[in-house]
C-alpha positions in Angstrom: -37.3 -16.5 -42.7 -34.8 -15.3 -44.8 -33.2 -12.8 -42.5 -34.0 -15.4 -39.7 -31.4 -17.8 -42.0 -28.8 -14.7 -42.2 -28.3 -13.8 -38.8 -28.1 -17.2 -37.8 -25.4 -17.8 -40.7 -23.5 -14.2 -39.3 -23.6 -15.7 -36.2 -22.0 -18.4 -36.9 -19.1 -17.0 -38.8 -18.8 -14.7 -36.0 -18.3 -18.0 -33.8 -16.0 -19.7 -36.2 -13.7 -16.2 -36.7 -12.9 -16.3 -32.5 -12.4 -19.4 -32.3 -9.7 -19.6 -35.0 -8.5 -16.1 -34.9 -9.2 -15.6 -31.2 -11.1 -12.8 -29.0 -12.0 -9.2 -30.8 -9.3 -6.5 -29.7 -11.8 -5.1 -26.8 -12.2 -8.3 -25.7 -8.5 -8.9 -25.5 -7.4 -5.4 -23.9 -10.4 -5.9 -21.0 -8.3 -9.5 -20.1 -5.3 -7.7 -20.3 -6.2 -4.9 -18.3 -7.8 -7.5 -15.2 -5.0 -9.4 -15.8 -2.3 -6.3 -15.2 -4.6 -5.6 -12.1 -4.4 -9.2 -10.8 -0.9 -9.1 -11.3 0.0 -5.8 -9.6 -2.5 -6.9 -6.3 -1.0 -10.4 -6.2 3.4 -9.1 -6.5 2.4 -6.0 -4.1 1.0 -8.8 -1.3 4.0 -10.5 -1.6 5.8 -7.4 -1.7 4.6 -6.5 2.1 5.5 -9.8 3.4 9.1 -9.4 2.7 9.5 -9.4 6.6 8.8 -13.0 6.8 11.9 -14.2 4.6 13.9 -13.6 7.7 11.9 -15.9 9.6 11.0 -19.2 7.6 10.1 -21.2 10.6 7.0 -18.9 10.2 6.0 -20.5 6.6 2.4 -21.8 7.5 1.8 -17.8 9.0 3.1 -16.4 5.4 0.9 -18.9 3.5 -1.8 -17.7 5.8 -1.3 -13.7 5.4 -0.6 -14.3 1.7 -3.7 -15.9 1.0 -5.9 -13.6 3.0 -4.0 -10.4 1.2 -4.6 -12.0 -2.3 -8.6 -12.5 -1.4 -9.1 -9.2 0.5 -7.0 -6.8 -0.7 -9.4 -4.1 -2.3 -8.3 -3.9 -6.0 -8.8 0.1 -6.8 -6.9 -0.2 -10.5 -8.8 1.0 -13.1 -8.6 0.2 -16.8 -5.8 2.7 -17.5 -4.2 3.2 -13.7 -2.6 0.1 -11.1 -3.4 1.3 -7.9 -2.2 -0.3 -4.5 -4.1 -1.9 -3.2 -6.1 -1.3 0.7 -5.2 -4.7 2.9 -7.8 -3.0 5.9 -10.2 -0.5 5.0 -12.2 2.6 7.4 -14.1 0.7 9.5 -13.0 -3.0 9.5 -12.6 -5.5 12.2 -9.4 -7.0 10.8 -5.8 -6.4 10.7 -3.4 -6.5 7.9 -2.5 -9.8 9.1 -6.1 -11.0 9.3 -6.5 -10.9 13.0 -9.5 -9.3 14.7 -8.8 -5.8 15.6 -10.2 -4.6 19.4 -11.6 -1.6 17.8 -13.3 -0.3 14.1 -10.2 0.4 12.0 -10.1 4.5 11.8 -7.5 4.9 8.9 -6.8 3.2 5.7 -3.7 0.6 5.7 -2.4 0.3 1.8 0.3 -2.1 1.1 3.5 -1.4 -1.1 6.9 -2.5 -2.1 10.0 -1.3 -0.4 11.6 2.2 -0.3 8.3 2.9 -2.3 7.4 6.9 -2.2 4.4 8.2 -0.2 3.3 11.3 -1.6 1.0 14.3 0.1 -2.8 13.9 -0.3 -3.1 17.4 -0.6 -1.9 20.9 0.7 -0.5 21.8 3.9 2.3 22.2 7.0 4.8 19.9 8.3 3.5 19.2 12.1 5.9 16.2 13.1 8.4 13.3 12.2 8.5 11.2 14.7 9.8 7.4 15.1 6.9 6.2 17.8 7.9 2.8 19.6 5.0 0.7 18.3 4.3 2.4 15.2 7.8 3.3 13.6 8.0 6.5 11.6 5.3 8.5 11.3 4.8 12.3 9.7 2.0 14.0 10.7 0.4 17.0 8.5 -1.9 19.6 8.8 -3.9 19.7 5.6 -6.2 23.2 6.6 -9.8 22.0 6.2 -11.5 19.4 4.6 -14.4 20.4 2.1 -17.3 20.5 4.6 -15.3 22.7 7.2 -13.7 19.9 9.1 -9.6 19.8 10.8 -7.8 17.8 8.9 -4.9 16.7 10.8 -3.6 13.3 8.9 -1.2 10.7 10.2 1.0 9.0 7.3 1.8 6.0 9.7 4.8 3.1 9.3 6.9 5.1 6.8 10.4 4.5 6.2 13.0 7.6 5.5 11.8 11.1 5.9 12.0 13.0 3.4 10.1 16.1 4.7 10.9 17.6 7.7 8.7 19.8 10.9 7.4 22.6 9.5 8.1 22.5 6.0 5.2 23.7 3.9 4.2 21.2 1.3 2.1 20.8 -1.9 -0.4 17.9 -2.8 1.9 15.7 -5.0 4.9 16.5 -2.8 7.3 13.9 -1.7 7.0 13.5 2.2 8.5 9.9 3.0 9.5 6.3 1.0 7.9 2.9 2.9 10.6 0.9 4.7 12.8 -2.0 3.8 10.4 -4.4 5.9 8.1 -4.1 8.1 10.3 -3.4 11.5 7.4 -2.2 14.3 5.3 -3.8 16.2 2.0 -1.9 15.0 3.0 -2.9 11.4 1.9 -6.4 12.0 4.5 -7.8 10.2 2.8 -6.2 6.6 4.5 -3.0 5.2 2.0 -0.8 4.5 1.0 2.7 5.1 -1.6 3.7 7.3 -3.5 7.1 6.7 -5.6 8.5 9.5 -7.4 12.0 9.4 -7.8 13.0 12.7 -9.0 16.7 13.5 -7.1 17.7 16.9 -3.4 17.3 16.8 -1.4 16.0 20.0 2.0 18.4 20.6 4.6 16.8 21.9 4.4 18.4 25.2 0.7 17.0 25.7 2.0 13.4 24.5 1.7 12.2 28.1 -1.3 13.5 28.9 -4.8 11.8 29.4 -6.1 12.0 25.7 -3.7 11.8 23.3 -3.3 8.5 21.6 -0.9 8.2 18.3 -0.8 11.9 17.5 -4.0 13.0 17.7 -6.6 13.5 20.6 -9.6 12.1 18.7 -7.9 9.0 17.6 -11.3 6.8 17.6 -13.5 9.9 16.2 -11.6 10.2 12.8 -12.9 11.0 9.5 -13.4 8.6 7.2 -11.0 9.4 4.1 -13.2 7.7 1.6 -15.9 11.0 2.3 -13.0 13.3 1.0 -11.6 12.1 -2.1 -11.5 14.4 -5.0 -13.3 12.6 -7.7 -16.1 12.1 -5.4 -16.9 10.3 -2.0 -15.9 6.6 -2.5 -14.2 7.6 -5.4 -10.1 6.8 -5.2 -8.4 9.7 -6.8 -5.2 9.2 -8.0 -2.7 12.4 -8.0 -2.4 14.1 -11.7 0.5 16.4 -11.8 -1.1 18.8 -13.9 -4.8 18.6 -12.7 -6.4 21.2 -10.6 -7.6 20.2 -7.2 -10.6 21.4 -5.0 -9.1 22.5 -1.5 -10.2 20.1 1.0 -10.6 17.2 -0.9 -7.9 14.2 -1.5 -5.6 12.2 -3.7 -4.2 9.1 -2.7 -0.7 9.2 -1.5 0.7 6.5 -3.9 1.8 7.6 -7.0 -0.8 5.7 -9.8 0.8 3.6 -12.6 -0.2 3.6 -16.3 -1.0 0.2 -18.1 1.1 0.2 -21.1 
């Protein structure tokens, strides 16, 4: 009974200390960290719908988006790193702007602020820079292999400035293009983001009119999924350490990761 009567009494001083003197450290940095993450996902959503302040007679359409890209969004941040977030994953039905899609999403489409840098996802050769009609700029990169043997031709799709050009030899980490001002392009759907494809058989531009090719690459609808290459693991978003050794033919994601202070 006695040390029935003390716990209950430590208990209760335990109650009266966080109420009074509020939540135990821990407690506080966990609701700071989800609270960072909240943050970052909610200011990047409205970050990609910049395009819409040109066009306010589209208000109810913004509201709409914003909404669905502050439910959706995939938050990856962890509780040191704020990630951007993925607004359509591999393998979904819906757009970036919440329409239905007419066929199973084949990259990743990851949302950002303006001029904001997208970085290589791993090793590899210049292929293309291109400006397509629908798409906007696009760099395409041959990564060598992926871990279990596999082409790894990737499309870095609805990029802004180049800032690699055809043929240049790059390393993961490595500076290849920034995100536009807004979202310009048709395929964009009116959301700046990136979207990363890994394809396996590259289109040249002399085959760009032949039957086959569609954006880039002649496999278009067979591409990998990126989630089966990342380098922490499959399903395992791996951000980019400057100073961490990689295994060739694996992945990092092609946003730089931010610290929470």
């Amino acid at each position: 009974m006695y040390f029935l009567e003390l716990q209950k009494n430590l208990t209760l001083f335990t109650l009266f200390i966080t109420i009074f003197f509020g939540f135990p450290s821990s407690s506080k940095d966990s609701i700071n960290v989800k609270n960072s993450s909240l943050d970052n996902k909610n200011q990047l959503c409205e970050n990609a719908l910049e395009w819409y302040e040109d066009y306010p007679q589209l208000k109810g359409e913004y509201v709409r988006v914003l909404d669905y890209c502050k439910k959706y969004a995939k938050d990856l941040s962890t509780s040191e790193l704020l990630i951007n977030p993925i607004l359509s994953d591999y393998g979904s039905m819906n757009g970036v702007n919440t329409r239905p899609r007419d066929n199973i999403h084949q990259g990743i489409d990851i949302i950002g602020s303006k001029y904001e840098p997208i970085i290589a996802i791993a090793d590899g050769k210049v292929l293309e820079t291109s400006v397509e009609d629908c798409w906007g700029g696009t760099v395409v990169v041959d990564h060598g292999k992926t871990i279990d043997g596999k082409n790894m031709i990737v499309i870095y799709g609805h990029v802004g400035e180049f800032i690699v050009k055809e043929n240049d030899v790059i390393k993961r980490g490595d500076l290849l293009a920034k995100l536009p001002e807004k979202a310009k392009y048709r395929c964009m759907a009116r959301v700046r983001h990136l979207h990363l494809q890994i394809g396996q058989r590259y289109c040249k531009k002399e085959e760009k009119d032949n039957w086959g090719c569609k954006y880039f690459i002649k496999d278009f609808y067979r591409s990998l999924n990126p989630h089966n290459y990342w380098a922490d693991g499959p399903n395992n978003v791996s951000c980019f350490e400057k100073n961490k050794t990689y295994k060739n033919g694996t992945i990092t994601y092609p946003f730089r990761c931010k610290k929470i202070n």
